[in-house]
SELOKOL-493436 format. One record per residue (C-alpha): residue number from 1; residue in three letters; x, y, z. Coordinates in steps of 0.05 Angstrom, whole numbers. Layout:
# residues N
NUM  ala  X  Y  Z
...
This chain:
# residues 126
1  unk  88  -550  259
2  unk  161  -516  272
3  unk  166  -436  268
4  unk  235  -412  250
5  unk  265  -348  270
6  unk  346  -328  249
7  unk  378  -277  275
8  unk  457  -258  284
9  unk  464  -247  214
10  unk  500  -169  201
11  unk  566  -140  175
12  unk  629  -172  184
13  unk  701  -160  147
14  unk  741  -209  115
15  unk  771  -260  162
16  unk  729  -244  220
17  unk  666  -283  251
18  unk  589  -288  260
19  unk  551  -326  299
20  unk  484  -346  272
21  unk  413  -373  317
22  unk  354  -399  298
23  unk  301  -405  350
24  unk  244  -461  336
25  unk  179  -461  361
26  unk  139  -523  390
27  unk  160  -578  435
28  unk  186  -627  386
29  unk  239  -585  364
30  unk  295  -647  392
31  unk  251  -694  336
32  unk  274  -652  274
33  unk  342  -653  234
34  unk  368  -586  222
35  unk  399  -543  173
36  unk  426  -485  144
37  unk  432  -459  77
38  unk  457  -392  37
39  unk  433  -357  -25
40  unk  467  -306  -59
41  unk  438  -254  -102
42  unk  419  -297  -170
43  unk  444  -364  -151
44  unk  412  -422  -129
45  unk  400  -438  -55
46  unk  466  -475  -22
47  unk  472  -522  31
48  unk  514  -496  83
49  unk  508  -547  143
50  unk  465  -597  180
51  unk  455  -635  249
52  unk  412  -685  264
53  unk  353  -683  324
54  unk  408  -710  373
55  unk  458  -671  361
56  unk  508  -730  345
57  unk  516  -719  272
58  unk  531  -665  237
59  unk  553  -652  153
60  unk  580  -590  123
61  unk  586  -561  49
62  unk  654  -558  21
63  unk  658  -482  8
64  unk  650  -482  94
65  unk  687  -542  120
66  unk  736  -527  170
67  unk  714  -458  182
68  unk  640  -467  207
69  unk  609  -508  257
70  unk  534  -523  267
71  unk  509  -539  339
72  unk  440  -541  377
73  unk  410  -540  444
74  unk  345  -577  439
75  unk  334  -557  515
76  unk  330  -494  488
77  unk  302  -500  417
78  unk  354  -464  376
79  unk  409  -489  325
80  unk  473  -443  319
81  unk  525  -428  260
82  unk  587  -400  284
83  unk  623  -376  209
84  unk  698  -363  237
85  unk  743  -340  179
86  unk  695  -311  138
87  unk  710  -295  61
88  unk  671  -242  22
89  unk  647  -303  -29
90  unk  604  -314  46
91  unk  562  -260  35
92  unk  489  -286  21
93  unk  418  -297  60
94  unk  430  -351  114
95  unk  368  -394  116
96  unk  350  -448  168
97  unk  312  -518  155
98  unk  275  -561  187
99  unk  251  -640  176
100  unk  234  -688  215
101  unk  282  -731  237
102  unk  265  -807  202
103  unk  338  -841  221
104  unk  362  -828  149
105  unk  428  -787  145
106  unk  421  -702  147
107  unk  398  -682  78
108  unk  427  -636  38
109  unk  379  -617  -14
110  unk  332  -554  8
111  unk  264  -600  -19
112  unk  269  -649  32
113  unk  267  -599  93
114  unk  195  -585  110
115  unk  194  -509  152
116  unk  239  -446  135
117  unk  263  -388  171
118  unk  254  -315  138
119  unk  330  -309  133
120  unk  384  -265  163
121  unk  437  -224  118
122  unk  507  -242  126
123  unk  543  -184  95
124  unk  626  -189  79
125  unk  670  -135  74
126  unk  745  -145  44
């Protein structure tokens, strides 16, 4: 079993930048594919970005590409979303994912990851 903790999540203005970390329990933590996703106030949960146990792949949504990057330290058990360039349409709960890693491309649909975080706010200001 994985525990996920987010933090780094907070008040930024428009065109600035957060850096997100999610800090997984347990020793397997290199084993599991990770990811994070957004949810704004009535809309559906979004996938943001992914990496797999290695580190050596990674996938992004389109509303993100180009402006944030997903990385880990499995030595250390946590996964990392730096959001440079942030836009206001941003704004949302930042959520991160866990599943184990079968050798099958990072998903991107929130059903096939297995352990959640509690969220952290991501709050942009124009």
């Amino acid at each position: 079993q994985v525990q996920l903790v987010e933090s780094g999540g907070g008040l930024a203005q428009a065109g600035g930048s957060l850096r997100l970390s999610c800090a997984a329990s347990g020793r397997t933590f290199s084993l599991y594919n990770m990811g994070w996703f957004r949810q704004a106030p009535g809309k559906e949960r979004e996938f943001v970005a992914g990496i797999r146990s290695s580190g050596g792949s990674t996938l992004y949504g389109d509303s993100v590409k180009g402006r944030f990057t997903i990385s880990r330290d499995n030595a250390k058990n946590l996964v990392f979303l730096q959001m440079d360039s942030l836009k206001t349409e941003d704004t949302a709960g930042y959520y991160c994912g866990a599943v184990w890693d079968v050798g099958t491309v990072v998903a991107v649909s929130q059903s096939t990851y297995r352990y959640w975080g509690q969220g952290t706010q991501v709050t942009v200001s124009s």
